[in-house]
N, C-alpha and C positions, 0 to 999 in steps of 0.2 A: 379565418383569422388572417390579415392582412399581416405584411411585413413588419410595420412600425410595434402593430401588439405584441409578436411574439418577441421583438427584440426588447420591447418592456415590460415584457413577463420576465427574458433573463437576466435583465438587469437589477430586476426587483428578488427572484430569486439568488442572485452572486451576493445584494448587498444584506439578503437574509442568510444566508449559509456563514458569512464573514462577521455577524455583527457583533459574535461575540470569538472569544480565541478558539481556533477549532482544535480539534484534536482527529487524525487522521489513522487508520491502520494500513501500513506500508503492503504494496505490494510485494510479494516476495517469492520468485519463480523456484515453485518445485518445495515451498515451505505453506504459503498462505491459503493455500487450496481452498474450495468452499467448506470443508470439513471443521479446518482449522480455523476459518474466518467465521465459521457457526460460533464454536467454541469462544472464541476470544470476543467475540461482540456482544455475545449472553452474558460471559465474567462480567464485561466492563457495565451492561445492563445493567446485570443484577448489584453491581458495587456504588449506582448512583451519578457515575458518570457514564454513560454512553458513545461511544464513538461519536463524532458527528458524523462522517460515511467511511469506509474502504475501499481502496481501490483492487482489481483483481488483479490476477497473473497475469502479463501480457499474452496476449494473442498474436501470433506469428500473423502478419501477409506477405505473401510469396509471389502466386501467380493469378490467382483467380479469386471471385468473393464467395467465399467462404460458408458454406450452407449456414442453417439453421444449427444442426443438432454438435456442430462445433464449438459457436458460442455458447447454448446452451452445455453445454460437457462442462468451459470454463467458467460458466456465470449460470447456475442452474438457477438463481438469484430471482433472475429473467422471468421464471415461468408465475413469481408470485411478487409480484409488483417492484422486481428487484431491490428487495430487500431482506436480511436476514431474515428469521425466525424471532428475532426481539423487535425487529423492526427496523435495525443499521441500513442506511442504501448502501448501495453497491454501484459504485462506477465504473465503467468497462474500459482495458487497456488495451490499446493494440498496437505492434513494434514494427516496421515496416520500413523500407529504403524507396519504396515507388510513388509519387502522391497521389495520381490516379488512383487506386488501386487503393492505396488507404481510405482515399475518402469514399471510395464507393463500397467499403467493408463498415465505414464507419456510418454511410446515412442507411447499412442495412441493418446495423446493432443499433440503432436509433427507432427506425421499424419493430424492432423485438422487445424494446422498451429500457432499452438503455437510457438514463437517466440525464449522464453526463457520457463525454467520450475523454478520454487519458490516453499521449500521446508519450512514448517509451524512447526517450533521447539518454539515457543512463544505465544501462542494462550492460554490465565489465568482462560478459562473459565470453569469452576466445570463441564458443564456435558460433554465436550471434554475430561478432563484432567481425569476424573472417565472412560473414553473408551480408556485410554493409548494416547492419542490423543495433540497433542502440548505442551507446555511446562513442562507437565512431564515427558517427553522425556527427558529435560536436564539433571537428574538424569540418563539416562543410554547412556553416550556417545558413547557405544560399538554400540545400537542399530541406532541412529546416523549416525554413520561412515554406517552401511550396509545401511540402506536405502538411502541414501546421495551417496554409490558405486554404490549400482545397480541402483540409478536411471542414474547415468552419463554413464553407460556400455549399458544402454537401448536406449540411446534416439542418434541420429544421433550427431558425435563429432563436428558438427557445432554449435550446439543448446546449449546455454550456461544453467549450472545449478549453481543457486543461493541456500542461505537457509538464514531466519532469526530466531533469537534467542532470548531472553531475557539474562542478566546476571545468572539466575538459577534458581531452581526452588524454595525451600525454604532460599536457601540462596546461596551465591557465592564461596562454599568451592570447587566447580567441574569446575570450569573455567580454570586449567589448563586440565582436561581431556576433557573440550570442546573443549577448545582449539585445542586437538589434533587431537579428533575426523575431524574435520573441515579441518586441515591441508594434513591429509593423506586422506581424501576421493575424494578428487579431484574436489571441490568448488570452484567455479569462481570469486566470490565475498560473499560478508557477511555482511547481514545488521542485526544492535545490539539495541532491546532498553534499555535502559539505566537503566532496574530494574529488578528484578529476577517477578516470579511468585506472591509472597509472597508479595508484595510491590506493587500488581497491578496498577493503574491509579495514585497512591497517592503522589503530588512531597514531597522530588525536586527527581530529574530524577540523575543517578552517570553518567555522563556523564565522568569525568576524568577514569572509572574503563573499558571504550572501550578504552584506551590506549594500553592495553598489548596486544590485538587484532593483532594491527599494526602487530607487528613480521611478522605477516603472509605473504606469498608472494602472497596475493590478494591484489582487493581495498576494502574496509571496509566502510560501510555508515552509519551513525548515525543518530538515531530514539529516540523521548520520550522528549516530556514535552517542544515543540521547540512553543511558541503561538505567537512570534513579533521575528523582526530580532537582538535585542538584545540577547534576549535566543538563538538564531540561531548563533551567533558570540561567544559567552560562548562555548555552545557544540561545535562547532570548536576545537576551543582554545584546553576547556581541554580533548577533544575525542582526537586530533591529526588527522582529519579528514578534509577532504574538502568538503566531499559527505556527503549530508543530505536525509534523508525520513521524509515525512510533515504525520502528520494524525490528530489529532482532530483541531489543530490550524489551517489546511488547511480549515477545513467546517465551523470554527468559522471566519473566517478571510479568504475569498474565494481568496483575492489580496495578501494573505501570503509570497507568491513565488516572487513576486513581487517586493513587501518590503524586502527578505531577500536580494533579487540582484539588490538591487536598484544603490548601487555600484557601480553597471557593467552595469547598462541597459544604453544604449548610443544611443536609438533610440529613441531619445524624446518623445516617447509613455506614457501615467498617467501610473503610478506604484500603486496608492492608487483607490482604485474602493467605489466610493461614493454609500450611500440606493437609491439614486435614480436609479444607473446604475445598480444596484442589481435586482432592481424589475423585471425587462425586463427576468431573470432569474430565478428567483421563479413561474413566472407566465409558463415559459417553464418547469419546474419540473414539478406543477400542471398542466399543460400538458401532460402528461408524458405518456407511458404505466403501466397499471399494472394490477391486474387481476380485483379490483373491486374498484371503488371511494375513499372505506370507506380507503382500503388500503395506495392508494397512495395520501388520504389527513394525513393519520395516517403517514406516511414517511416524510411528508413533515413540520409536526409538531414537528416531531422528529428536523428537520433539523432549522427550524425556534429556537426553543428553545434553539438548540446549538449557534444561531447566535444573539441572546439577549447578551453574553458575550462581541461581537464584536463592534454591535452597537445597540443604545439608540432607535432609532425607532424600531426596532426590537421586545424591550419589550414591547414596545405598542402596535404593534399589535398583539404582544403574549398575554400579558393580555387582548383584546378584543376577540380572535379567539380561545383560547386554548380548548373551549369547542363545538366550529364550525365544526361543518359536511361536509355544505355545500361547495362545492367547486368553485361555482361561486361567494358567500358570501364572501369566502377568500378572492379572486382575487379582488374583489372591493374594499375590505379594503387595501388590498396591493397596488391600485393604488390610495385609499384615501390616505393614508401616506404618498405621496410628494405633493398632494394637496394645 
């Protein structure tokens, strides 16, 4: 296949991915694991809206490219046409300061059957951001542009490359040099959340300041602060966007996706997923792979306490379990709760 085809295979694939509003599930390090991205793509399966894809946790590059069995640990995805178990693709993320070095980790996850590649410019976290590592990058948009070039000159011109950002890193004075960055490097799309570094988790979210984005001649996806389909209809509105990325209000609110396109859903399928139908699925996390019990009841805890915001039974068995080891203990309490 010559040059010219595979660049009109991915151009035909971006304006098939885009032609309708997508709906996205956020990357989320240390939260979205393949465990939890099983779980959350099956819910929105089974609820009649589907993810259109997820992105994974980012992938550190550091010094060297990165075997096999690393990608596959982060995107076990990989080994079955990356994509979920209902079928959700999986795009691979990787966070990196070197462009070399990225792009030659990215045309090897391209070889493994990485679908798409997702470039990690927004990542708030102190000991990434002290290794030059995500969103301190938005302060050097030059660097940006190279690692964002070579990763797109590495990887096969079929294989779309993405990048997400934050508005900047301690504040939004470089948004026109991100801007540019983004524009001349040859980025397929651009997913924004809606706060610089400096403004980490804390709303409200500037949703109206991915406006000037638009210019660009990508699609543009809007991310941050999105937890009911009201907030979902706001960032719209004043993003100038159609395409969303779901991330803590997707694990607080597993039927998120749901409720925002409940609008559109016209398959008489529930849109709203009741504690009872939830359980069926927690009891499948606590199932789950991991490497040892304590692990994956400590993940699962995590995940329970985020879902106290969503629903009231939730808290109750947060305050009787939060201190619970046992993992068959859980489970009983969790099928005590519709009892």
């Amino acid at each position: 296949m010559n040059h010219n085809d595979q660049l009109q295979i991915r151009q035909n694939t971006i304006s098939q991915l885009f032609s309708d509003p997508v709906r996205l599930l956020a990357p989320m390090e240390g939260l979205t694991d393949p465990l939890m991205r099983q779980i959350l793509t099956q819910i929105a399966a089974d609820l009649g809206r589907p993810y259109d894809w997820s992105v994974s946790e980012f992938i550190r590059v550091t010094q060297h490219v990165l075997p096999a069995h690393v990608f596959y640990k982060y995107v076990p995805e990989l080994r079955h046409d990356a994509k979920t178990a209902c079928g959700t693709p999986i795009h691979l993320q990787l966070l990196g300061s070197e462009a070399q070095l990225m792009a030659d980790n990215a045309a090897y996850a391209a070889e493994l059957g990485a679908p798409a590649i997702d470039i990690n410019f927004g990542c708030p976290a102190k000991t990434v951001n002290s290794h030059r590592g995500g969103s301190v990058l938005l302060d050097e948009p030059e660097t940006m542009y190279q690692i964002i070039s070579a990763v797109r000159q590495a990887v096969p011109d079929n294989i779309p490359v993405s990048a997400k950002i934050r508005l900047g890193y301690t504040d939004t004075s470089r948004m026109d040099d991100i801007r540019g960055a983004i524009n001349d490097s040859g980025t397929d799309w651009l997913t924004i959340h809606a706060r610089t570094k400096t403004q980490g988790y804390k709303p409200p979210a500037y949703w109206d300041k991915i406006q000037s984005f638009n210019a660009l001649d990508i699609p543009v996806i809007a991310n941050g602060e999105i937890w009911n389909a009201e907030h979902a209809q706001n960032c719209m509105t004043q993003a100038g966007t159609k395409h969303l990325m779901l991330g803590r209000g997707a694990v607080t609110r597993p039927d998120l996706i749901a409720q925002v396109d409940s609008n559109i859903n016209d398959t008489g399928m529930m849109t709203a997923l009741a504690w009872e139908d939830l359980i069926t699925h927690q009891i499948k996390f606590l199932e789950g792979q991991a490497k040892t019990e304590v692990i994956l009841v400590g993940r699962y805890k995590q995940w329970l306490a985020m879902l106290t915001k969503g629903y009231g039974e939730a808290k109750i068995v947060w305050d009787d379990m939060k201190r619970e080891k046992n993992k068959a203990v859980i489970i009983s309490a969790l099928q005590a709760s519709v009892g």
